[in-house]
Residue frames as qw, qx, qy, qz and C-alpha x, y, z in Angstrom:
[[0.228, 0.810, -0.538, -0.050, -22.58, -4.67, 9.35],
 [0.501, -0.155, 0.846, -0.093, -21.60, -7.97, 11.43],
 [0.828, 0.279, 0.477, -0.092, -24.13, -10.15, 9.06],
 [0.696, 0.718, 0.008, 0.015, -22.41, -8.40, 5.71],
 [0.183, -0.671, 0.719, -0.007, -18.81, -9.19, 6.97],
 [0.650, -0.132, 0.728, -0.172, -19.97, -13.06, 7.88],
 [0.759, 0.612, 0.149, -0.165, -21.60, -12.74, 4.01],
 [0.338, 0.803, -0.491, 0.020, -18.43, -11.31, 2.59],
 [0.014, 0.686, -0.723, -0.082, -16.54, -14.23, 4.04],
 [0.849, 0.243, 0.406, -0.235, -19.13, -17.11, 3.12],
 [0.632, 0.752, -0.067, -0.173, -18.90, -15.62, -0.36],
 [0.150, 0.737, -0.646, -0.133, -14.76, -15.71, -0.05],
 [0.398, -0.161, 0.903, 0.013, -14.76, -19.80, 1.41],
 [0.774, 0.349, 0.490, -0.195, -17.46, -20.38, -1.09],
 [0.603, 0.773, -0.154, -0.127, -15.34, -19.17, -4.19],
 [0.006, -0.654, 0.754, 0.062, -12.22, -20.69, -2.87],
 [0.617, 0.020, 0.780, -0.097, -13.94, -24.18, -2.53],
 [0.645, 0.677, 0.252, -0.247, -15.57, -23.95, -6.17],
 [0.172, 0.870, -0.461, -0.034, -12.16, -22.86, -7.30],
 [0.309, -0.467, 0.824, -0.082, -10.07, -25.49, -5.68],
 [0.680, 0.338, 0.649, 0.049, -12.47, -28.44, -7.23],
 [0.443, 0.875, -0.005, -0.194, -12.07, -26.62, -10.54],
 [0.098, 0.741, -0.658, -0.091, -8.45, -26.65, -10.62],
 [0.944, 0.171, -0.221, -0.174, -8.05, -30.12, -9.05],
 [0.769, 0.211, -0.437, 0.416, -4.59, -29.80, -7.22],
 [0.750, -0.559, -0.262, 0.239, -3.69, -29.93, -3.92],
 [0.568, -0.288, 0.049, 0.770, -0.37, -28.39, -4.43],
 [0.144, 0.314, 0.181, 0.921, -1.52, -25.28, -6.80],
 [0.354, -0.372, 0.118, -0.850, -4.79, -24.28, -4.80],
 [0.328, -0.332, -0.868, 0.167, -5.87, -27.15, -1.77],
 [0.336, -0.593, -0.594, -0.427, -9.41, -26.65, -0.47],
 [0.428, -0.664, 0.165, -0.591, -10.70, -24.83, 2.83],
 [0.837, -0.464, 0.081, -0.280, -11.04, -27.95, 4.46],
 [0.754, 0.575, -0.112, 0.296, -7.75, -28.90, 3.36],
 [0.377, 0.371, -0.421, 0.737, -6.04, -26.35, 4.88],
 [0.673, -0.543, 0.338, -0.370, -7.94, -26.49, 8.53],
 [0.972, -0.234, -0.014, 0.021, -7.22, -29.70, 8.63],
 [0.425, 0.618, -0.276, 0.600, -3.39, -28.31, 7.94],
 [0.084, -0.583, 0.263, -0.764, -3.64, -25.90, 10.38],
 [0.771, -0.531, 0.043, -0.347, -5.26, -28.16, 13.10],
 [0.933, -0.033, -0.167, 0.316, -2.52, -30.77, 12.65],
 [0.473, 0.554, -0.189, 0.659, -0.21, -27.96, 13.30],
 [0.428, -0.550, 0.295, -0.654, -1.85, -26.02, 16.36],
 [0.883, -0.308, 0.151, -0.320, -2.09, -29.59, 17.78],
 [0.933, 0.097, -0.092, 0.334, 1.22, -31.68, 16.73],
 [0.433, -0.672, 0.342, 0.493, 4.62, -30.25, 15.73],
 [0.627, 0.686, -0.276, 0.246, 6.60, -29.39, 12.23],
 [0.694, 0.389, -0.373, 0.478, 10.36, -30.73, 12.74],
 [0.451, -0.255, -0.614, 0.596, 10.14, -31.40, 16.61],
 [0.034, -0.148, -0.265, 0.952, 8.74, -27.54, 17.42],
 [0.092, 0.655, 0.739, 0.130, 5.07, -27.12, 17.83],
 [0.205, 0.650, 0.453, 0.575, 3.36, -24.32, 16.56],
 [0.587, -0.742, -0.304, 0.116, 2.65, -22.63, 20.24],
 [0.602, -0.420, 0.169, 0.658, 6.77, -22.54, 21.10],
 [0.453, 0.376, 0.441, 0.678, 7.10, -20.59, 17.49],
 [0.097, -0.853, -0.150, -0.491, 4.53, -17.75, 18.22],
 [0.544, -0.797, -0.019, 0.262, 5.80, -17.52, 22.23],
 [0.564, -0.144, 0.297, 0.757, 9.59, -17.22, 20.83],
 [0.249, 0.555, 0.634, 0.478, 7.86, -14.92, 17.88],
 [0.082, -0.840, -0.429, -0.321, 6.27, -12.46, 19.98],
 [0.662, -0.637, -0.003, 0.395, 8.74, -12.20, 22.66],
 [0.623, 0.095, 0.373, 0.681, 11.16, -11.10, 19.65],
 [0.092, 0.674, 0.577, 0.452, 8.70, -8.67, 18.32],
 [0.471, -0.858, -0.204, -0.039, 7.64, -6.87, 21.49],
 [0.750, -0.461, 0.094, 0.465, 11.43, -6.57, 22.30],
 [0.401, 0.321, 0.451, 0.730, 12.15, -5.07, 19.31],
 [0.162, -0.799, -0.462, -0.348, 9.47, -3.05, 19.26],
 [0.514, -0.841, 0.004, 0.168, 9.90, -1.51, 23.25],
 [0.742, -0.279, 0.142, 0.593, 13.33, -1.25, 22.68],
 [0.287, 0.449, 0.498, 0.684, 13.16, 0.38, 19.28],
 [0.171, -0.891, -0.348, -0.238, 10.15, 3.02, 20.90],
 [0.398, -0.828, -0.037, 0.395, 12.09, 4.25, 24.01],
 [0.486, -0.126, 0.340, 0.795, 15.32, 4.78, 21.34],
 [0.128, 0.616, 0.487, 0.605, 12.64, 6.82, 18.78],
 [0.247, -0.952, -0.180, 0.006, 11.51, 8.96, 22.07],
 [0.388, -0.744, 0.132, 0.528, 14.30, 9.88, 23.71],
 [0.441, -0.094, 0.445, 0.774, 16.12, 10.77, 19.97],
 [0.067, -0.767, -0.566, -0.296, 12.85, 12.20, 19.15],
 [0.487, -0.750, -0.286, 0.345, 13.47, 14.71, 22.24],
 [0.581, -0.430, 0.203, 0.660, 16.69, 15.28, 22.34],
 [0.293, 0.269, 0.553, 0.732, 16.70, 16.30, 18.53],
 [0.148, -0.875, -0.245, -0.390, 13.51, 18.89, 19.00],
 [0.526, -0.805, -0.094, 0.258, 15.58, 20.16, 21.91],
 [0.521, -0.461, 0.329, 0.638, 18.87, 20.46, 20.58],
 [0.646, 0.695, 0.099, -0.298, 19.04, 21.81, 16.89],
 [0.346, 0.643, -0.667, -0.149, 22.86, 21.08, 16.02],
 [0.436, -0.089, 0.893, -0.070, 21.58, 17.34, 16.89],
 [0.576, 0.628, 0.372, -0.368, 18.91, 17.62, 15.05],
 [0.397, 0.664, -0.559, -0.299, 21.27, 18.96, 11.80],
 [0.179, -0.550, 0.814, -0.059, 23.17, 15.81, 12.66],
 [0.395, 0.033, 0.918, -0.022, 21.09, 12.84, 13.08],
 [0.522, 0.387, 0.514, -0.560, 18.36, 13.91, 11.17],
 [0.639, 0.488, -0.372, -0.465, 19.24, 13.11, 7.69],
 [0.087, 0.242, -0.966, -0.035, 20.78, 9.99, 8.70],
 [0.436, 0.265, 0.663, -0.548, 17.05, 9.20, 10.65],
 [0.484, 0.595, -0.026, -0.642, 15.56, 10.53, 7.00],
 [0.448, 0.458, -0.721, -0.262, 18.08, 8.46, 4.79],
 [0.152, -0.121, 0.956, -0.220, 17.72, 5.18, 7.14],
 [0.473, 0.261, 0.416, -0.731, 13.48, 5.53, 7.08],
 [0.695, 0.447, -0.196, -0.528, 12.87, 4.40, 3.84],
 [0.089, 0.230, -0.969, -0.015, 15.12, 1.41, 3.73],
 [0.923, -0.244, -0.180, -0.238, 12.68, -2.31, 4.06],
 [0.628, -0.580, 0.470, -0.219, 13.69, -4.15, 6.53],
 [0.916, 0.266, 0.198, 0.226, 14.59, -7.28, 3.89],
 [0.521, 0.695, -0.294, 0.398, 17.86, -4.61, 2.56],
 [0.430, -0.777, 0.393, -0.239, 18.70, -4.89, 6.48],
 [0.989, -0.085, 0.105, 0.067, 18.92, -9.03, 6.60],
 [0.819, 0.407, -0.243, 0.323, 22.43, -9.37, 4.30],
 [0.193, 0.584, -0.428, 0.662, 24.52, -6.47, 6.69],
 [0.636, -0.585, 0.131, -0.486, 23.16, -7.90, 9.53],
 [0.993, -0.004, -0.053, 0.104, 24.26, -11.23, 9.28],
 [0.601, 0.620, -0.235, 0.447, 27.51, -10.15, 7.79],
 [0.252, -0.742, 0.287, -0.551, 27.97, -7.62, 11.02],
 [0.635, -0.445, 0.274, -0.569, 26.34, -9.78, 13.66],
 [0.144, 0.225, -0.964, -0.008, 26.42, -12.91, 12.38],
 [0.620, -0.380, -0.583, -0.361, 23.48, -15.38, 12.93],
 [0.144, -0.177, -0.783, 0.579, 21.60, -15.57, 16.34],
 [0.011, 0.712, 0.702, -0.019, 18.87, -13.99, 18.11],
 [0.189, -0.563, 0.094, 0.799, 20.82, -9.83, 18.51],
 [0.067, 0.102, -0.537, -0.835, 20.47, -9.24, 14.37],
 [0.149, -0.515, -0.653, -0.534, 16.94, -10.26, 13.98],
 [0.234, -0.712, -0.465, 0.471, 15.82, -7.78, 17.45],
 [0.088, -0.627, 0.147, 0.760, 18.02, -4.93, 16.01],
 [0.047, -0.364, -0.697, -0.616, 15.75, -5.47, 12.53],
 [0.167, -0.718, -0.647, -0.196, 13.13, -4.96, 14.38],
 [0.188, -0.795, -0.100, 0.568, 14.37, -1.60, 16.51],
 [0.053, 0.006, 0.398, 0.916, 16.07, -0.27, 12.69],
 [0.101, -0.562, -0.613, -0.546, 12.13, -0.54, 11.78],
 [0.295, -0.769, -0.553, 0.126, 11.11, 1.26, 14.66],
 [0.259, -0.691, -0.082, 0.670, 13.26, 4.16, 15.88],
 [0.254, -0.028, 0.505, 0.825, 13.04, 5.92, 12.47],
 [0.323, -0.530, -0.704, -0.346, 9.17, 6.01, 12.66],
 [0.398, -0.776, -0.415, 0.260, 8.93, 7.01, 16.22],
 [0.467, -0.534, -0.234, 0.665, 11.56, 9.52, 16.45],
 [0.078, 0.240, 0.470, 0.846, 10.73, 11.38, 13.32],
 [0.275, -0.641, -0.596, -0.399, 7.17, 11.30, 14.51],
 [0.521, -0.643, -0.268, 0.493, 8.42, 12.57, 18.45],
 [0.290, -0.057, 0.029, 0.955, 10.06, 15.44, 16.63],
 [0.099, 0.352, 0.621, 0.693, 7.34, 16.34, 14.92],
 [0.475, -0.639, -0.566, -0.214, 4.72, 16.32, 17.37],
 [0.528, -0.419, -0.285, 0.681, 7.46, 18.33, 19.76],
 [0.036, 0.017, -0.306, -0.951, 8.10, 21.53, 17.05],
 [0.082, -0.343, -0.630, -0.692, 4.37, 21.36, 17.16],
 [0.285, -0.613, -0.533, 0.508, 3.60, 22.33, 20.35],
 [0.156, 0.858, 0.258, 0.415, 2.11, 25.87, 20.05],
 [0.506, 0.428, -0.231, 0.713, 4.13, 28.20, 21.09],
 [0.314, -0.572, -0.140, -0.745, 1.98, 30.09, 22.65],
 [0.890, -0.366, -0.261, 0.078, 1.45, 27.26, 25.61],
 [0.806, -0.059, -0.255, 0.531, 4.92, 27.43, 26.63],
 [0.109, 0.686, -0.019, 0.720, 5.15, 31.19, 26.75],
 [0.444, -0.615, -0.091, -0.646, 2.46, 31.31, 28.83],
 [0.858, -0.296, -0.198, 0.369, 4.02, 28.38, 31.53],
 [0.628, -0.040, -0.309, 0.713, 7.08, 30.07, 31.78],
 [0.309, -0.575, -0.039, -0.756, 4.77, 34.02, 32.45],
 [0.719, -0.551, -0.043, -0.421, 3.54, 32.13, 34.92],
 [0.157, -0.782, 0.539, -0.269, 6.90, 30.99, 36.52],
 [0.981, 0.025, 0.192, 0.018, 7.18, 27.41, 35.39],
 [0.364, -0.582, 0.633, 0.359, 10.79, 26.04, 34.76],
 [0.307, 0.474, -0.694, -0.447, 12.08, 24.44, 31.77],
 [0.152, 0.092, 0.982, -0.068, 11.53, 20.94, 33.34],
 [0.293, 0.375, 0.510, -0.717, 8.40, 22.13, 34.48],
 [0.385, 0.592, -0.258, -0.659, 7.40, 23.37, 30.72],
 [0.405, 0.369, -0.693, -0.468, 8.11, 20.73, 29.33],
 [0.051, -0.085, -0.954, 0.284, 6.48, 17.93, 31.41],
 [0.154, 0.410, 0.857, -0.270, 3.85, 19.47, 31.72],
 [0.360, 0.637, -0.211, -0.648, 3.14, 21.53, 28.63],
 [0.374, 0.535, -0.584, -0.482, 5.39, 20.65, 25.66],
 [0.046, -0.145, 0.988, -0.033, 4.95, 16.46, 26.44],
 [0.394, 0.327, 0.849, -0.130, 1.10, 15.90, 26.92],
 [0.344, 0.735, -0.196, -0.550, 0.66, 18.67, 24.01],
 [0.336, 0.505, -0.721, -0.335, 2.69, 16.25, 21.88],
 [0.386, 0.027, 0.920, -0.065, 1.42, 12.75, 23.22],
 [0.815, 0.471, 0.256, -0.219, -1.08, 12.29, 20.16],
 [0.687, 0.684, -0.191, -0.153, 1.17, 12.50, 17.89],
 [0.131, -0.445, 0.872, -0.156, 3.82, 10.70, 19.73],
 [0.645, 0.244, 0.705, -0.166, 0.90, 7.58, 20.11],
 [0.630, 0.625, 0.092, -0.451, 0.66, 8.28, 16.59],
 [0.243, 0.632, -0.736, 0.018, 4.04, 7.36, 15.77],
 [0.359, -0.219, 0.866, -0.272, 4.09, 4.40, 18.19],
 [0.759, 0.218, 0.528, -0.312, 1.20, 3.28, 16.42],
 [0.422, 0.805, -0.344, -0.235, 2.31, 3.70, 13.01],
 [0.233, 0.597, -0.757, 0.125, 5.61, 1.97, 13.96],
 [0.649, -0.028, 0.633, -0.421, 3.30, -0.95, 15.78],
 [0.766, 0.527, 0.241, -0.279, 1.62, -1.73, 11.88],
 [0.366, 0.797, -0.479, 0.028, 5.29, -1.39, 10.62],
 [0.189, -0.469, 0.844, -0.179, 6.59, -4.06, 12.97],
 [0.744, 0.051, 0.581, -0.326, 3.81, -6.27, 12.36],
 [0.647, 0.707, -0.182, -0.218, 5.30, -6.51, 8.79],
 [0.177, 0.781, -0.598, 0.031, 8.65, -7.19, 10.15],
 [0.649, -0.382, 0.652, -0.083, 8.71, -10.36, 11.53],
 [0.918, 0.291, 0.244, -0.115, 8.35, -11.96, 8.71],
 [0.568, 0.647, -0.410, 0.301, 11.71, -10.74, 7.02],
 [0.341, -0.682, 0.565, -0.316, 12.84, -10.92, 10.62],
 [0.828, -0.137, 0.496, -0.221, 12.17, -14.56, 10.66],
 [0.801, 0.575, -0.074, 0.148, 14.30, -14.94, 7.38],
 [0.148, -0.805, 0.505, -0.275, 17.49, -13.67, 9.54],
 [0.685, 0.121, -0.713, 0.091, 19.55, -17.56, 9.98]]
């Protein structure tokens, strides 16, 4: 498998070089070597005083913040919402109506709100998350068999008790499922995030 990956991406630098001398222009399709040598002058100089390095550290730190921030807000409204049901009525079309939105229809009301800094392009990245996770934390809560929890509290387990240690690792796949989910979503977002002024 390794040797027909290494093939498959000969095959891609050999049609982009063959291509690129074909065309003839730098500016509609420059060569492999072209763009390493780009990319080297970057990972080694600077673009307009900030080298490449400071960009991804600032980049990821943004991300990851977003992200953690965004998760614990998707669990614990996850929860709360499979626990409560007139919360659940409540937030949960707004969770439903918010989910579909891209993160690019966020950018204009953000600004507008927030104004420009570093606060509107984090809280892009927690709208993309807590809508993912906490949809996915309900889910994976109401799906705890029933049956499990009976049998905890027969056997003289409290509510906490039940739910730590029942109705939570019962639901942690599909809680990591969400998290991941909303992991492959964020890795989408910086990029509109990084359009934020």
């Amino acid at each position: 498998p390794l040797f027909v990956s290494l093939l498959s991406v000969a095959a891609i630098l050999l049609a982009w070089e063959v291509l690129s001398r074909v065309i003839r222009s730098p500016v509609l399709l420059p060569s492999p070597a072209a763009v390493a040598h780009a990319a080297i002058g970057l990972a080694f100089g600077s673009f307009q005083g900030v080298s490449l390095w400071d960009d991804i550290v600032v980049s990821t730190a943004r991300v990851l913040l977003g992200y953690f921030v965004g998760l614990g807000i998707g669990l614990l409204l996850g929860l709360a919402m499979a626990l409560n049901r007139t919360l659940k009525a409540l937030v949960d079309p707004l969770i439903e109506g918010l989910r579909p939105v891209p993160p690019l229809a966020w950018i204009p009301l953000l600004v507008v709100w927030f104004g420009i800094g570093e606060f509107p392009k984090v809280l892009l990245l927690v709208l993309t998350t807590v809508p993912i996770v906490s949809i996915a934390t309900l889910g994976a809560v109401l799906g705890v068999q029933e049956d499990m929890t009976l049998a905890a509290r027969s056997l003289g387990a409290s509510e906490r008790q039940v739910m730590l240690h029942v109705v939570l690792p019962a639901a942690l796949p599909g809680i990591l499922t969400g998290a991941r989910i909303a992991t492959a979503a964020g890795r989408g977002s910086p990029v509109a995030v990084e359009r934020v002024p």
